[in-house]
C-alpha positions as CSV (number, residue, x, y, z in Angstrom):
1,X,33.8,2.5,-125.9
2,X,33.4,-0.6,-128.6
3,X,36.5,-1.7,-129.8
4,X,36.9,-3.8,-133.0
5,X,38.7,-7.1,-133.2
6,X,41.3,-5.2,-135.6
7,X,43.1,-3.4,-132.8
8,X,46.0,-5.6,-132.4
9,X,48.1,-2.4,-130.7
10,X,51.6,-3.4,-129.7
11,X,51.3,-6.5,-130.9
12,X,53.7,-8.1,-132.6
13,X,52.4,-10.2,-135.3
14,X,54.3,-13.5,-136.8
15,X,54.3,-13.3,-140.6
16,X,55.1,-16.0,-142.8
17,X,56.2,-15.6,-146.3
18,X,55.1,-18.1,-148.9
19,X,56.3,-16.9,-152.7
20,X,53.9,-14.9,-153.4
21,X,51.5,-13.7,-150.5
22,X,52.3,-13.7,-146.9
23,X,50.4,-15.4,-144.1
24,X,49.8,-14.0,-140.6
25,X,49.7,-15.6,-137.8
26,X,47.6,-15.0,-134.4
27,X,48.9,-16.7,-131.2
28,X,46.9,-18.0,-127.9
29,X,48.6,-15.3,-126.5
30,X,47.7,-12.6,-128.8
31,X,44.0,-13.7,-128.7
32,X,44.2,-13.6,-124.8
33,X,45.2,-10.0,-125.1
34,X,43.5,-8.6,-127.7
35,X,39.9,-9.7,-126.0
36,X,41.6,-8.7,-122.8
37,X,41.7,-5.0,-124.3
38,X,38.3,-5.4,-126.1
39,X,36.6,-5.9,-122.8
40,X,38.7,-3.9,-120.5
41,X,39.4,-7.4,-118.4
42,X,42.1,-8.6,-116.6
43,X,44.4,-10.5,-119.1
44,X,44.9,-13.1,-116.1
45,X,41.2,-13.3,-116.0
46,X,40.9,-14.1,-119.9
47,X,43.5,-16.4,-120.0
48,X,41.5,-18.5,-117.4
49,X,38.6,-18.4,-118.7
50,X,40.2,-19.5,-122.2
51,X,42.6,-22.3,-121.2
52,X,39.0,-23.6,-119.2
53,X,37.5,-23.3,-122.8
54,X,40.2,-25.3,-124.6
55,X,40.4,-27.9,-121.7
56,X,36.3,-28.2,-121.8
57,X,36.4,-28.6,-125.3
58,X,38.8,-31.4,-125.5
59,X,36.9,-32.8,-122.9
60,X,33.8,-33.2,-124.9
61,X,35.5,-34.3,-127.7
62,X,37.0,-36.7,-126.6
63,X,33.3,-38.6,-125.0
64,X,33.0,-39.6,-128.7
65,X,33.1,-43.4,-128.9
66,X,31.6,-46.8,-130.9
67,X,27.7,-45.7,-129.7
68,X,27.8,-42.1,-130.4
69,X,29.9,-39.0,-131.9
70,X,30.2,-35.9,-130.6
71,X,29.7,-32.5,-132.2
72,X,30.4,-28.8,-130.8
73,X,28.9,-25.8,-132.3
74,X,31.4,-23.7,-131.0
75,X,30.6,-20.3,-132.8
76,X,27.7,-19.4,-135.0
77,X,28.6,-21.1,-138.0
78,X,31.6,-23.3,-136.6
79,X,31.1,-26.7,-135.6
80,X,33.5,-29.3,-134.4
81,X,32.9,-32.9,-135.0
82,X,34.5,-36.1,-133.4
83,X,34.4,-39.0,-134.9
84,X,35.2,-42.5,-133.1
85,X,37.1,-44.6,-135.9
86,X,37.1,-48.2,-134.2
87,X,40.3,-50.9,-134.4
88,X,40.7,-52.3,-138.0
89,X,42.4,-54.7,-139.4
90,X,43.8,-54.7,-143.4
91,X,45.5,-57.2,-144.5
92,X,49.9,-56.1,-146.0
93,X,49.3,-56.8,-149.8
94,X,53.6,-57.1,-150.0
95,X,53.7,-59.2,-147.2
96,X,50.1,-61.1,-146.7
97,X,51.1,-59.3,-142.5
98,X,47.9,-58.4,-141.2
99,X,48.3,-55.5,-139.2
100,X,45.9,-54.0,-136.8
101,X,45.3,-50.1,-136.5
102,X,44.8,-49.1,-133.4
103,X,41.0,-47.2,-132.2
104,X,40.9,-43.3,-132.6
105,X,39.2,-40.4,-132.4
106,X,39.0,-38.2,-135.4
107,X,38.2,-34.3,-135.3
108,X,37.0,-32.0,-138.3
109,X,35.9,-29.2,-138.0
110,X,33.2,-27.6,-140.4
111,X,32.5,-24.2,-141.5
112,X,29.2,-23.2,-143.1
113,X,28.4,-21.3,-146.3
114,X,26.8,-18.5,-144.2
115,X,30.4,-18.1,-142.0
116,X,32.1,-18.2,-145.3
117,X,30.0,-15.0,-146.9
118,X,30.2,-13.2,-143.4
119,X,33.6,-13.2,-143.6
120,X,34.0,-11.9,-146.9
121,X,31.5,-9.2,-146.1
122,X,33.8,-8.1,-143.4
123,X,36.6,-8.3,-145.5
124,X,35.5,-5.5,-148.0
């Protein structure tokens, strides 16, 4: 039997209200059930093999560094970049301080014009 990713049953979705439109939100945990009931699997099973998703990519992201970036295509259409941002240092134009920020990694994620229009196709 093939379910559809609309079947939240018994689940109790968070709604935000912001003035004029509300907003909905999915949890982890809501996710992990929902597929659970889309594939007949364990929920146990699905939460495993999710939390080993987010763990893997954090993982990858994280390799970025000064020689290379990093960049997931984690759905069709979804991609995940990390960017490695190295130490800088600017110079305090109030006090003349120079001040040195610290090396970091920087994720952004980008969605493509074909992800966009399949949404809205499934939205009418």
């Amino acid at each position: 039997m093939h379910r559809t990713s609309c079947d939240y049953v018994d689940m109790e979705v968070i709604a935000m209200t912001n003035q004029d439109k509300s907003k909905v939100t999915y949890t982890k945990e809501m996710i992990i059930k929902n597929i659970a009931h889309l594939c007949d699997m364990d929920i146990r099973t699905v939460k495993e093999v999710y939390n080993t998703l987010e763990k893997e990519i954090t993982s990858l992201l994280s390799y970025a560094n000064s020689e290379r970036d990093i960049s997931l295509r984690l759905f069709e259409g979804i991609t995940i970049n990390s960017t490695f941002i190295p130490e800088q240092k600017k110079l305090n134009n109030l006090t003349g301080e120079e001040i040195v920020s610290a090396s970091k990694i920087k994720p952004k994620v980008n969605i493509t014009r074909y992800y966009c229009d399949k949404l809205m196709s499934n939205n009418k």
